[in-house]
C-alpha positions as CSV (number, residue, x, y, z in Angstrom):
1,X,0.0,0.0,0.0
2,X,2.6,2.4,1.0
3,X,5.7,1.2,-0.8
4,X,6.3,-2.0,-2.6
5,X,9.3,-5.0,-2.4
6,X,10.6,-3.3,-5.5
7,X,10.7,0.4,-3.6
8,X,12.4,-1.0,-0.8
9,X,15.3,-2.9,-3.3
10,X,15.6,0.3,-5.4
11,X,16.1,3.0,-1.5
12,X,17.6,0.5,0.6
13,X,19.4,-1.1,-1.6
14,X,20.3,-5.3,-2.6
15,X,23.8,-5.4,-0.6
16,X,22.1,-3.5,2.6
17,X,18.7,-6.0,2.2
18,X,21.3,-9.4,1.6
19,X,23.0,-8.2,5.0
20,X,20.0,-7.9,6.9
21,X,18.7,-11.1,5.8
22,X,22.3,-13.0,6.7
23,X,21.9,-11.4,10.0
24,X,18.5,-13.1,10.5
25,X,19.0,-16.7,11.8
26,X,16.8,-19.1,9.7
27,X,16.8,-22.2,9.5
28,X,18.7,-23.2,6.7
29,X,22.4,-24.3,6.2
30,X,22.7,-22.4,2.9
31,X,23.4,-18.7,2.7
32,X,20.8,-16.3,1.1
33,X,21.8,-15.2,-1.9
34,X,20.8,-12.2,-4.2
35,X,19.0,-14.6,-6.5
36,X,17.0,-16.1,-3.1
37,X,16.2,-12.3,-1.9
38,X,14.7,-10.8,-5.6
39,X,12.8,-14.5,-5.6
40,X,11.2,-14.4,-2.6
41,X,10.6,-10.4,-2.5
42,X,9.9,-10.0,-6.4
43,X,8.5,-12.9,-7.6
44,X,7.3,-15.8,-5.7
45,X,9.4,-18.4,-2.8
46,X,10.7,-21.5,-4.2
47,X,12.7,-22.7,-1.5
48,X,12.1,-23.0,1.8
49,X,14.8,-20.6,2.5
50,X,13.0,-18.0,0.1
51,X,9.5,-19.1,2.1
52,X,11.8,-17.7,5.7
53,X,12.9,-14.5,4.0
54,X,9.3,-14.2,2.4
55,X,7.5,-14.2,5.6
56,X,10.1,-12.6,7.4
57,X,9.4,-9.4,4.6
58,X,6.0,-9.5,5.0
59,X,5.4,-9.8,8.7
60,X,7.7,-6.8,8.7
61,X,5.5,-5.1,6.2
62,X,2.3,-5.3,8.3
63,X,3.6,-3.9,11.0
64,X,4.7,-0.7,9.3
65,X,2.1,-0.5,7.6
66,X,-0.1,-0.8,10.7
67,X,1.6,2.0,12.1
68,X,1.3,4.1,9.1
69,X,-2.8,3.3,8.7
70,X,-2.9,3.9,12.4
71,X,-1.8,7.7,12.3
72,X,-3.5,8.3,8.8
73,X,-6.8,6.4,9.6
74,X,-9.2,9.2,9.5
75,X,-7.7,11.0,5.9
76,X,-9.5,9.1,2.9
77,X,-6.5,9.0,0.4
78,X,-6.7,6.9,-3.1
79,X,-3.4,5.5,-4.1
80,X,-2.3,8.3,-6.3
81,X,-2.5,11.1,-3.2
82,X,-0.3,8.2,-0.8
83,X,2.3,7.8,-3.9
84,X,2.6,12.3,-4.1
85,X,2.9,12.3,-0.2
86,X,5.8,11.5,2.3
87,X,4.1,8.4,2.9
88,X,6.3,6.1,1.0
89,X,9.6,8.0,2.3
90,X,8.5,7.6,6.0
91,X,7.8,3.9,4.8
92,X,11.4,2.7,3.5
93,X,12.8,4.5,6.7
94,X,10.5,2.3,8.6
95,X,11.2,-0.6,6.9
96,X,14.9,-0.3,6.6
97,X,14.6,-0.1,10.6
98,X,12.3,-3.1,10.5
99,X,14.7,-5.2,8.6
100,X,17.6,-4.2,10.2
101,X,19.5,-6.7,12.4
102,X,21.3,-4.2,14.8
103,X,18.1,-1.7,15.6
104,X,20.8,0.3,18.0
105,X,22.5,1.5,15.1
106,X,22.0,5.3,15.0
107,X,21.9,5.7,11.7
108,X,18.9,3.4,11.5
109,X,17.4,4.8,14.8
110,X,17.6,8.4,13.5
111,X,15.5,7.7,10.6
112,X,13.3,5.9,12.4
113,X,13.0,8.9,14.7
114,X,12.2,11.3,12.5
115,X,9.8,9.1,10.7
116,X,8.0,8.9,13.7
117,X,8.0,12.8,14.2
118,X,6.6,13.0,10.9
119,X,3.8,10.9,11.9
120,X,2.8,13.0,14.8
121,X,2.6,16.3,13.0
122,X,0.7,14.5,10.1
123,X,-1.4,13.3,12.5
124,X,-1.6,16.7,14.0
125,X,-2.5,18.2,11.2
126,X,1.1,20.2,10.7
127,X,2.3,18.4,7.3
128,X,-1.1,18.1,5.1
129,X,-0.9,15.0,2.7
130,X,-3.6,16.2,0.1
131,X,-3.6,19.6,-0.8
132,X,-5.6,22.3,-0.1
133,X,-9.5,22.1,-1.8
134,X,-9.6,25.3,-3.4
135,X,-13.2,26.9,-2.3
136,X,-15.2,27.5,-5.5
137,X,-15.2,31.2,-6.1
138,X,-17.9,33.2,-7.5
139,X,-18.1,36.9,-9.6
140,X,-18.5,39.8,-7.2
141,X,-21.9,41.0,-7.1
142,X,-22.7,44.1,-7.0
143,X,-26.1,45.9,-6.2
144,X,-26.8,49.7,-7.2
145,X,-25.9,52.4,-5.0
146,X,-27.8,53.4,-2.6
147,X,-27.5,57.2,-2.9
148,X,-29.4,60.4,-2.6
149,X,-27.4,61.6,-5.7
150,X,-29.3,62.9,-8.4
151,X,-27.7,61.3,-11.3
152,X,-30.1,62.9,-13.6
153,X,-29.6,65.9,-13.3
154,X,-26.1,65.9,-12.9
């Protein structure tokens, strides 16, 4: 909804996804490769090991996106307004904090931080995620003058 498998290989990155998934213990002798992360992200698990990394991704997934929804619950957006919003960018810095195997890194925690700050003040109304509806405007009306003048004879 917010940012897709192929988002979050395209901002995070394929080395920095490979690394967090080799720092997740599964249950598997063989190491996850490249061709096991775009198969179970992009396309559709195989292996059991692309099954782990599969579910792993997605339970990860619903939880940000949870979060999201919950702070954004009451604005009625279509899917074009959520791509043209920070939406997707708060996202892949949830994610990548998500995914991470070492959530005390400060790099990670940062982002994460100010994801969350963006949250609040969306929430609070501060950082608006549709624009403004413009109020329809009409002419100017006018009425006559209300005057003692004598035009006539003027």
């Amino acid at each position: 909804m917010f940012i897709s498998p192929q988002d979050i290989i395209n901002k995070i990155g394929m080395n920095v996804l490979l690394q967090f998934v080799s720092g997740k213990s599964f249950d598997s002798t063989t190491r996850p490769t490249k061709d096991d992360l775009e198969q179970a992200l992009l396309v559709s698990p195989g292996t059991e090991l692309q099954q782990q990394i599969h579910d792993w991704y997605e339970s990860n997934q619903k939880s940000v996106t949870a979060l999201i929804t919950g702070y954004v619950s009451r604005f009625s957006l279509t899917q074009s307004e959520i791509d043209a919003s920070v939406l997707p960018a708060i996202a892949t810095d949830l994610m990548r904090y998500e995914l991470c195997t070492n959530p005390n890194d400060e790099q990670i925690n940062k982002r994460r931080e100010v994801a969350m700050k963006q949250l609040d003040k969306i929430e609070k109304g501060v950082i608006r995620l549709t624009p403004d509806k413009s109020v329809a405007r009409t002419g100017m009306r006018t009425t006559k003058p209300r005057s003692q003048f004598n035009w006539e004879a003027y």
